[in-house]
FISEKOL-744223 format. One record per residue: residue number from 1; residue in one letter; y, z, x of N, C-alpha, C, O in turn. Coordinates in steps of 0.02 Angstrom, whole numbers. Atoms other than C-alpha are relative to their C-alpha. Example, Ala and Ser with C-alpha at 12.3 -4.5 7.8 and 13.67 -1.06 7.14 Angstrom:
<rs>
(r 1 a (-59 0 45) (-225 390 615) (60 0 45) (59 33 97)),
(r 2 s (-59 -3 -42) (-53 357 684) (55 37 -39) (110 45 -14)),
</rs>
This chain:
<rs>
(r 1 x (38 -29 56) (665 -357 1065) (-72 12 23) (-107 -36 36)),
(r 2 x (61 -3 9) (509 -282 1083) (-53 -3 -52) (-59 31 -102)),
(r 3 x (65 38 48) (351 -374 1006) (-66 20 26) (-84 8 84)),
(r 4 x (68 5 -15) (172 -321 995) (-38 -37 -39) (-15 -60 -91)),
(r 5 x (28 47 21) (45 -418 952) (-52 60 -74) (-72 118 -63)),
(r 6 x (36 -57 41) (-52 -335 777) (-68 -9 -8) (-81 -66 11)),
(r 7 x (43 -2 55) (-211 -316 696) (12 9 -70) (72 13 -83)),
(r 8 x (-4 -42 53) (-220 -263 540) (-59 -25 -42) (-66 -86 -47)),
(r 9 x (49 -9 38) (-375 -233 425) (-6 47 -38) (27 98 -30)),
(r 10 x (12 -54 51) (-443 -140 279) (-44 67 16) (-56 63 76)),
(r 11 x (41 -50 14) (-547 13 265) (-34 7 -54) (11 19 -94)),
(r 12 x (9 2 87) (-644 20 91) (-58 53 -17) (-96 33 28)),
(r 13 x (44 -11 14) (-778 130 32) (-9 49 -72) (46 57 -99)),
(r 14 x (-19 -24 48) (-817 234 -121) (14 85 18) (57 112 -17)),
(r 15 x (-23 -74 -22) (-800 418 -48) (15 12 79) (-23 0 125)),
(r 16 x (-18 -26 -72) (-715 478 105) (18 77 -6) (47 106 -52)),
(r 17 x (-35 -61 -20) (-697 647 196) (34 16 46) (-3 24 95)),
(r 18 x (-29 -23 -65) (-581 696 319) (25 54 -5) (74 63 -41)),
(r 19 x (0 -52 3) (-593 863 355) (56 44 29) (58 43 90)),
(r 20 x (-32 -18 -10) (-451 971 355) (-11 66 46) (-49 110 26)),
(r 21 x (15 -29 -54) (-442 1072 517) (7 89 -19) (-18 131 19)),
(r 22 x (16 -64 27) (-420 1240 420) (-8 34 -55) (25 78 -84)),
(r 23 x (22 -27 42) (-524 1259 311) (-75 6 1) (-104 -44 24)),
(r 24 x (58 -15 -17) (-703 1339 306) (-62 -29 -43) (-98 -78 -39)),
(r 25 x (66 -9 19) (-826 1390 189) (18 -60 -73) (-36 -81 -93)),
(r 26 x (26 51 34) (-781 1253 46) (55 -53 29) (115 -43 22)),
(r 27 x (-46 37 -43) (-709 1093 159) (62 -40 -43) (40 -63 -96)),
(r 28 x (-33 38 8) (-553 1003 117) (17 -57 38) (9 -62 99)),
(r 29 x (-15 64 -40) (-497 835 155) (77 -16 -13) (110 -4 -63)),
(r 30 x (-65 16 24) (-331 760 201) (-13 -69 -35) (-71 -89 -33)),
(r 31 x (-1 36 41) (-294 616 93) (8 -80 35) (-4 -135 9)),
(r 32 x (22 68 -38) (-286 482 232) (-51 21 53) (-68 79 61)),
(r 33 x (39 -29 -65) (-403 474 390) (58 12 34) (116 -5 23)),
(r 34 x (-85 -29 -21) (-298 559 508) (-23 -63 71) (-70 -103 63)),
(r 35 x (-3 47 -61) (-286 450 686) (-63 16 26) (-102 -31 15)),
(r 36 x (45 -21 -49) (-422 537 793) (-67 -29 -43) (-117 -52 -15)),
(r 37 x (75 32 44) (-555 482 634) (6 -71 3) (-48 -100 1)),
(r 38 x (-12 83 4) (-485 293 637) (-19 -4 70) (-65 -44 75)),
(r 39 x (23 0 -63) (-510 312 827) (-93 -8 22) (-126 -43 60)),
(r 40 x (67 4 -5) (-682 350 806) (-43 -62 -53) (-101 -76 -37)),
(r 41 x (22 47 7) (-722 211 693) (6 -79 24) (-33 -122 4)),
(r 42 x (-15 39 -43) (-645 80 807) (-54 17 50) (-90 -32 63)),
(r 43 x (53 6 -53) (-769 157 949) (-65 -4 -33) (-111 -7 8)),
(r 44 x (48 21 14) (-899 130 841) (-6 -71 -35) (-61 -89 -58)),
(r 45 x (-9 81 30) (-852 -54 772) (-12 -12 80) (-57 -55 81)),
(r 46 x (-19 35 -34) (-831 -88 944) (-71 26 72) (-76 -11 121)),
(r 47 x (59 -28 -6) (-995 11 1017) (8 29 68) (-5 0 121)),
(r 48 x (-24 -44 -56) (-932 160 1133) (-32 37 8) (-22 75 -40)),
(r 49 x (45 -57 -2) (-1060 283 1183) (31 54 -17) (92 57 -20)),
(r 50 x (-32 -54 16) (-1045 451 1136) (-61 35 43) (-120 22 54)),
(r 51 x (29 -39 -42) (-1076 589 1243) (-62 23 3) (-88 23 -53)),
(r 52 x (77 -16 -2) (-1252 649 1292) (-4 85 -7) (-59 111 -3)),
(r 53 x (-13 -69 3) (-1204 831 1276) (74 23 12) (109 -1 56)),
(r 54 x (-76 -17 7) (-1032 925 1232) (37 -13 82) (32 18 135)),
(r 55 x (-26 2 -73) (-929 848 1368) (-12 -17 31) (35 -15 71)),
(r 56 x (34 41 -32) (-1032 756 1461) (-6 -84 -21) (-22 -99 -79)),
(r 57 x (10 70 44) (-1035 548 1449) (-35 -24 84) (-25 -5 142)),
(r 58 x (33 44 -50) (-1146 432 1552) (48 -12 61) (109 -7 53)),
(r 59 x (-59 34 -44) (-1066 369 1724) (23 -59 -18) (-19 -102 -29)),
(r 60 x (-50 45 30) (-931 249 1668) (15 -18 -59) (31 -73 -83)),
(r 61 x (5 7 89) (-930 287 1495) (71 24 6) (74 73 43)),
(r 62 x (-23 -30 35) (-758 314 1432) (6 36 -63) (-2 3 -115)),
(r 63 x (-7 -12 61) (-731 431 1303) (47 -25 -71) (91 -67 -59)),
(r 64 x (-21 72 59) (-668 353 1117) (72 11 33) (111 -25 65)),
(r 65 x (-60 -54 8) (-536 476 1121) (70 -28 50) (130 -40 38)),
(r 66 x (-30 11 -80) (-465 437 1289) (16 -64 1) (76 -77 2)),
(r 67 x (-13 80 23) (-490 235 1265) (63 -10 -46) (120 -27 -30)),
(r 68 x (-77 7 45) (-373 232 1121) (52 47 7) (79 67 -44)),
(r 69 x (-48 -59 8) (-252 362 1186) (65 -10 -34) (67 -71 -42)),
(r 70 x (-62 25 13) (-71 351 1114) (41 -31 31) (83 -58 -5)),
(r 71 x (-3 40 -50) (-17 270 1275) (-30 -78 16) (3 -121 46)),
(r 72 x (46 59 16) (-137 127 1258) (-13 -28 -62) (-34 -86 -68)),
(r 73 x (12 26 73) (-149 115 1070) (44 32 -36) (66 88 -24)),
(r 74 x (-28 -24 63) (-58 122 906) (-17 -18 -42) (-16 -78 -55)),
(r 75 x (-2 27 71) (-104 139 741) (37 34 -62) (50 93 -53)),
(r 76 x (-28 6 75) (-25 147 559) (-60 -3 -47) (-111 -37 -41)),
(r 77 x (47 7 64) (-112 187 394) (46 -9 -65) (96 24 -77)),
(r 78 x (-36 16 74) (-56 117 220) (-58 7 -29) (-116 -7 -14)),
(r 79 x (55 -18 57) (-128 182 65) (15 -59 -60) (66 -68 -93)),
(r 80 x (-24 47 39) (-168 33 -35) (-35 4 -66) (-37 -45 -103)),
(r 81 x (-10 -12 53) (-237 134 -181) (7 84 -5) (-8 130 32)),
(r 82 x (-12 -93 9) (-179 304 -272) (-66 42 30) (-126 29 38)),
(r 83 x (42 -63 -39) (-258 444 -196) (-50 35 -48) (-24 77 -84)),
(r 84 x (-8 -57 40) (-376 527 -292) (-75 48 28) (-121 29 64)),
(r 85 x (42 -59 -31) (-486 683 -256) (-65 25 -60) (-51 33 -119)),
(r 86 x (42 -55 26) (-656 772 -317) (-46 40 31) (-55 37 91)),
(r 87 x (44 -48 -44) (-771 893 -273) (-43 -20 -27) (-41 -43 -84)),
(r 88 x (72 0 12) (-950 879 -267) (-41 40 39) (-36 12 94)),
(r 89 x (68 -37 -12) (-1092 997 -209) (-54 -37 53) (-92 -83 35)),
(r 90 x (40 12 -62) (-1184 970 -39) (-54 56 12) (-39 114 26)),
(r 91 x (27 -35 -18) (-1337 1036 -17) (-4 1 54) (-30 -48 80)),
(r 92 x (18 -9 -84) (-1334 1109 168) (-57 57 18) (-76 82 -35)),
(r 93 x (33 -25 -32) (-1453 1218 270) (11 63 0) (57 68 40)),
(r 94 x (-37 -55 -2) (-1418 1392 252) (-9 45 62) (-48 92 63)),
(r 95 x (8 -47 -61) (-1397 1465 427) (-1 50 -3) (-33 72 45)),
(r 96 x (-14 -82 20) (-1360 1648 361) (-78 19 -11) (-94 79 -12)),
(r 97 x (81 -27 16) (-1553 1657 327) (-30 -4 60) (-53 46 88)),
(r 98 x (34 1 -68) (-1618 1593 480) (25 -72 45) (10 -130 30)),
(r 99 x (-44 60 -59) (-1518 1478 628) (-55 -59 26) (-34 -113 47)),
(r 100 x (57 40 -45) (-1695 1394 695) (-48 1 -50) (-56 -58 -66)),
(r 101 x (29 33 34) (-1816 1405 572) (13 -27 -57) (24 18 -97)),
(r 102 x (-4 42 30) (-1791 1267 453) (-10 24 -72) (32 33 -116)),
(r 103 x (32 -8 47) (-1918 1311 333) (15 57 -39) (19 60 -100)),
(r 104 x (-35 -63 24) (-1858 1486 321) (60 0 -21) (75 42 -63)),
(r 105 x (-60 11 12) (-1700 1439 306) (35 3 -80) (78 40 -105)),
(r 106 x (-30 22 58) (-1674 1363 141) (56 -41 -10) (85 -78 30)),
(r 107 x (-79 32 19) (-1529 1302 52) (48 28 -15) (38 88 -25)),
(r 108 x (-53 -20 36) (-1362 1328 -8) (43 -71 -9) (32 -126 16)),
(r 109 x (-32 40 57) (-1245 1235 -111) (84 0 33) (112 55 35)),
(r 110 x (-70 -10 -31) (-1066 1207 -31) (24 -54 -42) (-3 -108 -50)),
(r 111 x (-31 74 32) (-940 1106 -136) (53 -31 33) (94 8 57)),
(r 112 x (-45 33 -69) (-831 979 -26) (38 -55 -43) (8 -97 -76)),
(r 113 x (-49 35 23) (-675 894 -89) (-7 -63 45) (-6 -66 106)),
(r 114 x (-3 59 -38) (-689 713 -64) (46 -55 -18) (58 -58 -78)),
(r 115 x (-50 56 38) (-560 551 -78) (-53 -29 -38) (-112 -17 -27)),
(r 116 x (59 44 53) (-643 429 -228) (47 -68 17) (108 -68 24)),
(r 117 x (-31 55 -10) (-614 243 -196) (57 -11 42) (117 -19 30)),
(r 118 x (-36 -3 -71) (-566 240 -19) (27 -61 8) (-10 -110 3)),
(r 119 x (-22 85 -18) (-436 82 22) (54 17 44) (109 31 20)),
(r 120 x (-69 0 -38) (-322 98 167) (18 -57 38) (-24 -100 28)),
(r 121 x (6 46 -43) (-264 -27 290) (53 50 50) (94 95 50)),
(r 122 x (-9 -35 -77) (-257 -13 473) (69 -51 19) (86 -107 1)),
(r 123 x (-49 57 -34) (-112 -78 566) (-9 9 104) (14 59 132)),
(r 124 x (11 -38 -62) (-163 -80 769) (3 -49 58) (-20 -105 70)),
(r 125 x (-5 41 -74) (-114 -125 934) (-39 16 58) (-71 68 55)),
(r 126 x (33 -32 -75) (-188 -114 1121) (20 -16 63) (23 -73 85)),
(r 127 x (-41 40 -81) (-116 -129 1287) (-79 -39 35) (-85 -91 66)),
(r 128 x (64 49 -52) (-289 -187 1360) (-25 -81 -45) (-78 -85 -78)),
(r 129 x (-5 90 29) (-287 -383 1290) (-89 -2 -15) (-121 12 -66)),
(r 130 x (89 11 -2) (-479 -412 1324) (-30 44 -57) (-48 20 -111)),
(r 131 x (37 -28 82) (-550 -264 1203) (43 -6 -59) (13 -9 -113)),
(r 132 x (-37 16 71) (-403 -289 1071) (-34 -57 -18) (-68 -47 -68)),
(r 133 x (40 51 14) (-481 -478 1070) (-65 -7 -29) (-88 -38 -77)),
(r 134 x (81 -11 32) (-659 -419 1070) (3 46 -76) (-36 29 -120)),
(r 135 x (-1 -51 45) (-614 -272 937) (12 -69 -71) (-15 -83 -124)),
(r 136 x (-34 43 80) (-519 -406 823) (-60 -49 -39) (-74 -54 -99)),
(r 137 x (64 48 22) (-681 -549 843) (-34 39 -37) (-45 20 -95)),
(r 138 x (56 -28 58) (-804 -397 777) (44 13 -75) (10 -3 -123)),
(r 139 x (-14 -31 43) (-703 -338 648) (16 -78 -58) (7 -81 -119)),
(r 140 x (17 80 38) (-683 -541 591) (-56 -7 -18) (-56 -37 -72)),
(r 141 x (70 52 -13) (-860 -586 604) (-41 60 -46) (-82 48 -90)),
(r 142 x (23 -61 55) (-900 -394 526) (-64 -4 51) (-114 -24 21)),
(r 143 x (33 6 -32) (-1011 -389 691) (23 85 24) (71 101 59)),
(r 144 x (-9 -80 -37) (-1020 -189 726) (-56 11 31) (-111 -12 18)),
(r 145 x (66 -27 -44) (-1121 -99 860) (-29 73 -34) (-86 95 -29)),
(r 146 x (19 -62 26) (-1118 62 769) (19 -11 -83) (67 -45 -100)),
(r 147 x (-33 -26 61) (-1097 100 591) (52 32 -20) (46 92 -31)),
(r 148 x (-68 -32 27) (-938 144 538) (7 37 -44) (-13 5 -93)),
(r 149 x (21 1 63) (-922 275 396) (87 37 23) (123 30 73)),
(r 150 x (-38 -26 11) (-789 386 332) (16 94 -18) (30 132 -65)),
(r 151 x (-5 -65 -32) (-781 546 417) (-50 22 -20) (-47 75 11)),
(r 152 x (87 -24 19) (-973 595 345) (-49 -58 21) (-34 -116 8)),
(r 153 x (46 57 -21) (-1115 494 411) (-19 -38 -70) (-11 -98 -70)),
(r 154 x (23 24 53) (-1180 460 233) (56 -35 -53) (40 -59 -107)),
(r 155 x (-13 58 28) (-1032 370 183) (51 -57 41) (111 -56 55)),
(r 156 x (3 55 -12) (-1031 215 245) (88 -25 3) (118 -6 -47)),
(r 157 x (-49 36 20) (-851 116 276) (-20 -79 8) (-62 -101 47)),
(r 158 x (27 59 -17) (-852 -70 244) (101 -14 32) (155 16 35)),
(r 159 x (-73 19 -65) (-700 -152 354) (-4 -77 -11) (-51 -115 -1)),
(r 160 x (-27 85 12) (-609 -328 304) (54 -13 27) (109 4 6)),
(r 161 x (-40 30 -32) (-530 -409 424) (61 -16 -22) (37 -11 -78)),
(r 162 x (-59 21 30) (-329 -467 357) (8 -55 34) (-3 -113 14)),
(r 163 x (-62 45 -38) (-234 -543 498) (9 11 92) (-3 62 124)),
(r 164 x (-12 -43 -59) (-194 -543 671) (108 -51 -14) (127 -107 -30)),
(r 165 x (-70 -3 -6) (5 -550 675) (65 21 47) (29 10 95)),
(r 166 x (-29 -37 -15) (146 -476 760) (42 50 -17) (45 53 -79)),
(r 167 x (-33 -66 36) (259 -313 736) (60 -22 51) (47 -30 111)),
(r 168 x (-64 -8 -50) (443 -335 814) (49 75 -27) (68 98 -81)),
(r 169 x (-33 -66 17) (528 -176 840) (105 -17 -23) (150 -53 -2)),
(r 170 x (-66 23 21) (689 -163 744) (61 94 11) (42 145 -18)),
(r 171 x (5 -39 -5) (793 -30 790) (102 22 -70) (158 -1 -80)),
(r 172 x (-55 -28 76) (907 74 623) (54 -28 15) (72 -42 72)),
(r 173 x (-108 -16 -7) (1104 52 588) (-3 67 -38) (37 65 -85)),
(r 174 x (-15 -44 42) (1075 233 511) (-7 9 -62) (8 66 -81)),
(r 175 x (7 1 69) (1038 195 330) (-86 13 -7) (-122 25 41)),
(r 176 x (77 -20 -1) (853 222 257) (-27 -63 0) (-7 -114 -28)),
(r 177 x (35 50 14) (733 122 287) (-63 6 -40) (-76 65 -50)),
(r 178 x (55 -5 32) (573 90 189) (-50 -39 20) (-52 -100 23)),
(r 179 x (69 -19 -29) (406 121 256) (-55 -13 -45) (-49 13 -100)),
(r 180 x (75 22 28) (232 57 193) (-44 39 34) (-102 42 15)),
(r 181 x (67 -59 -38) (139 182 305) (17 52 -9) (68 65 -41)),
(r 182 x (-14 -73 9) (128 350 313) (38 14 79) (30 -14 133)),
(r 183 x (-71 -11 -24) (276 422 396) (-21 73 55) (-27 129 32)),
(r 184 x (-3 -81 -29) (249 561 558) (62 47 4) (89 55 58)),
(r 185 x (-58 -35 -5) (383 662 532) (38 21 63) (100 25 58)),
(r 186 x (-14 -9 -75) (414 703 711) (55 -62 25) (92 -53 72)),
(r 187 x (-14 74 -17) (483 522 724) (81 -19 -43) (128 -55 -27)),
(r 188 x (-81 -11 59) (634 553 572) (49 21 56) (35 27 116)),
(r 189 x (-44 -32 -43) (791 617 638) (55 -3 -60) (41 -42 -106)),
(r 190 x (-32 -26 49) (940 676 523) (5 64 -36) (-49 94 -42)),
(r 191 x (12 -39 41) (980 804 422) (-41 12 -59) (-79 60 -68)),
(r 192 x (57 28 55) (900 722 256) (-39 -33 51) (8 -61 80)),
(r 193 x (47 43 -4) (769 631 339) (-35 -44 -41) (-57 -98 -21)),
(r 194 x (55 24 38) (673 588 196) (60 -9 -70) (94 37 -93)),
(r 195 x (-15 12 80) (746 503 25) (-40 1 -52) (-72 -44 -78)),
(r 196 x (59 -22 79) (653 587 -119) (9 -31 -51) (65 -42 -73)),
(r 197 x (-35 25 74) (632 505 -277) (-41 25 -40) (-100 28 -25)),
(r 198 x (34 -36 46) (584 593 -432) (-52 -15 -29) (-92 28 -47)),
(r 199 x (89 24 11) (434 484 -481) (-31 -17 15) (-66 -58 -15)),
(r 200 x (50 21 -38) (341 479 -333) (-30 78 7) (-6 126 -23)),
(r 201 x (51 -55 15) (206 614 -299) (20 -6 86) (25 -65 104)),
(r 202 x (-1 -6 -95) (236 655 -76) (-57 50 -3) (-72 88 -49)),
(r 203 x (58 -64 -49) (96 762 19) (26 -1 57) (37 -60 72)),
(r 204 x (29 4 -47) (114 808 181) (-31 63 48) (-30 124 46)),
(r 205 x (50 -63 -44) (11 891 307) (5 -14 56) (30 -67 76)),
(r 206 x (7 -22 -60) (-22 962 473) (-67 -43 21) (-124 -36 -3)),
(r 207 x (78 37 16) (-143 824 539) (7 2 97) (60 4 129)),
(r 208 x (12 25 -38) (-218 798 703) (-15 -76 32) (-59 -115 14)),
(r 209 x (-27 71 -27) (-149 642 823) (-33 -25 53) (-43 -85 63)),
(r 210 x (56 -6 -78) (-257 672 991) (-40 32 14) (-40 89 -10)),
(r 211 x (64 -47 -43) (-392 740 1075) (-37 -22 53) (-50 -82 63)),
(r 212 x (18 25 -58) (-470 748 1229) (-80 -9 -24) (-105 -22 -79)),
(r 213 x (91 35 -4) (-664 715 1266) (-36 86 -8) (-96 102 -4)),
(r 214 x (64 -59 20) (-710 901 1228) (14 13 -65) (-7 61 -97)),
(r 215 x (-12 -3 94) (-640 866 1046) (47 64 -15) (37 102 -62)),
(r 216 x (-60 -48 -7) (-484 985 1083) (65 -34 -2) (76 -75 42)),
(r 217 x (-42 20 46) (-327 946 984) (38 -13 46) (29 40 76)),
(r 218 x (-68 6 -38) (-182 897 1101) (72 -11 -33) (123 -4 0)),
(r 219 x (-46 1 21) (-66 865 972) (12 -11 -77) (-17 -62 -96)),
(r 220 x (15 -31 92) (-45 909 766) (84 -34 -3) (125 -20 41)),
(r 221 x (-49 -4 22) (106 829 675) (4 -1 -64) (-51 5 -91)),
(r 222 x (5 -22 75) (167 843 486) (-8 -88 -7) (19 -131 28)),
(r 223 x (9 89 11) (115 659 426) (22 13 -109) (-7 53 -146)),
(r 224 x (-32 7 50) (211 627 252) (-23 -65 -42) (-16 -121 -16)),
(r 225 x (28 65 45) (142 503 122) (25 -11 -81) (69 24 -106)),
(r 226 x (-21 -3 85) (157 446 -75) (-52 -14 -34) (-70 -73 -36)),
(r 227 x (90 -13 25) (-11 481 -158) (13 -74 -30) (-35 -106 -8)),
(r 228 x (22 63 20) (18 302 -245) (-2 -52 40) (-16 -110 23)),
(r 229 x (-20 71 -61) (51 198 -88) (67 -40 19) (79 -81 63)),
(r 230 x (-79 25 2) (247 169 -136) (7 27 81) (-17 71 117)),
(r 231 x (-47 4 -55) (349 134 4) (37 72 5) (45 104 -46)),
(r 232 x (-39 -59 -11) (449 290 85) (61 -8 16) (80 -61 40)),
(r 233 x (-72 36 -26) (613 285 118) (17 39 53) (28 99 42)),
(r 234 x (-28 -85 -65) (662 386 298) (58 -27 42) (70 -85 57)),
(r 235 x (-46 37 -76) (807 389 435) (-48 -3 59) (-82 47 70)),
(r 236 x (39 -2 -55) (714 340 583) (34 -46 41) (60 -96 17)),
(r 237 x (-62 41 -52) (810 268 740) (-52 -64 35) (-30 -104 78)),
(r 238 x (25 62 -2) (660 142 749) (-38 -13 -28) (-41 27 -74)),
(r 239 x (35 6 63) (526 66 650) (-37 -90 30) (-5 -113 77)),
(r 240 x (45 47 -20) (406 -99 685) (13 -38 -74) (8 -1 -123)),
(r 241 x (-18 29 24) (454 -245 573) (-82 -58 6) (-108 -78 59)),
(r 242 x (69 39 11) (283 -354 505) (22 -45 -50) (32 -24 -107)),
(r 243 x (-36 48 33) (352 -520 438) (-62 -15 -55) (-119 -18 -33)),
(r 244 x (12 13 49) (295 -560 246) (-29 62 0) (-36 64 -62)),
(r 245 x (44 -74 24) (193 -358 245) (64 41 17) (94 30 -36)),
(r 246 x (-32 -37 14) (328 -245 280) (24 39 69) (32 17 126)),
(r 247 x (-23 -18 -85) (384 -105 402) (-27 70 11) (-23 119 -26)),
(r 248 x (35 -42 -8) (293 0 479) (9 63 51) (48 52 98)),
(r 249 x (-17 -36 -51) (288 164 577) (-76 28 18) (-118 42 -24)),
(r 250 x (65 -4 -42) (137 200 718) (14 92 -13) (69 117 -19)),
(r 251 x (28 -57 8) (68 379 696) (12 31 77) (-8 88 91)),
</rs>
């Protein structure tokens, strides 16, 4: 049986954005952080430089991106309250007047769909022992090198430690199982994949899973959820088993 060793912690704040990769002039957000944004608040809990110019990082700086690759890390997101969405009005800079001067510039008014009463939890492993250890002490002790927020600098995430635990992989007899995370679809297999039930609310979307160090997508899958946090039910020919929390599937 394969066993990894877990984390798992909260996420909490009152507005999050995570910006949906196509869309422009008024932004949307998907409804969880997608991986590559949880990535980046791990390298900043855990205090990872960031490049000194597009593409460029100090000598022996890894990039976040690269550190947590999917090879080296896994994580899971559970939504541990309903989803819910509004827009609000950002005053930004209006480049269309003038790109460099400031003053000339002015304003404009952009309205940006944001989550309200952000609560997810993380579920996460690491093949490198030493920073999983160090990652788990800050995120105990609530000892960050950077500020953590939620996909906008101005809002803030606060991060509560749970548990450190294990995940043993369990692998199907073919029947559905039920999932507490959000589900990559890539990972189903069957004809039905997915057991619908009529009074749950599903989303899913086209989210980005990787990226390299020039912030270029390597890999987009459909990620499937239940705007209230209910369990999913899918065929999947394996699945990570978290004794007394549930069962989970890595992104």
């Amino acid at each position: 049986m394969n066993s990894k060793e877990l984390l798992i912690f909260d996420i909490k704040g009152e507005y999050g954005h995570f910006r949906k990769y196509n869309t422009t002039t008024s932004p949307l957000t998907y409804s969880i952080p997608t991986r590559t944004a949880i990535v980046g608040m791990l390298g900043a809990i855990i205090g990872m430089e960031r490049e000194v110019s597009d593409g460029v990082y100090q000598e022996g700086v890894i990039p976040v991106q690269e550190f947590f690759s999917k090879k080296d890390c896994d994580i899971a997101v559970q939504i541990m309250k309903p989803i819910k969405k509004v827009n609000i009005g950002f005053n930004l800079i209006n480049t269309k007047t003038s790109f460099y001067n400031l003053t000339r510039a002015g304003r404009t008014q952009i309205e940006f769909e944001l989550v309200k009463d952000v609560h997810y939890r993380i579920f996460l492993t690491m093949a490198n022992e030493v920073f999983f250890r160090e990652l788990s002490n800050l995120i105990k002790n609530k000892h960050h090198y950077f500020t953590p927020y939620l996909g906008l600098a101005q809002f803030t995430a606060e991060i509560d430690y749970i548990q450190l635990t294990r995940a043993n992989e369990v692998f199907s007899s073919g029947a559905y199982t039920e999932i507490i995370t959000a589900v990559n679809i890539s990972k189903l297999h069957g004809e039905a994949p997915v057991e619908f039930q009529r009074e749950f609310v599903y989303s899913a979307n086209n989210m980005p899973i990787t990226m390299d160090r020039y912030r270029n997508v390597l890999e987009y899958s459909e990620v499937l959820i239940e705007k209230s946090g209910n369990s999913l039910k899918v065929n999947v020919p394996a699945f990570y088993e978290v004794d007394k929390v549930g069962n989970i599937l890595f992104l």
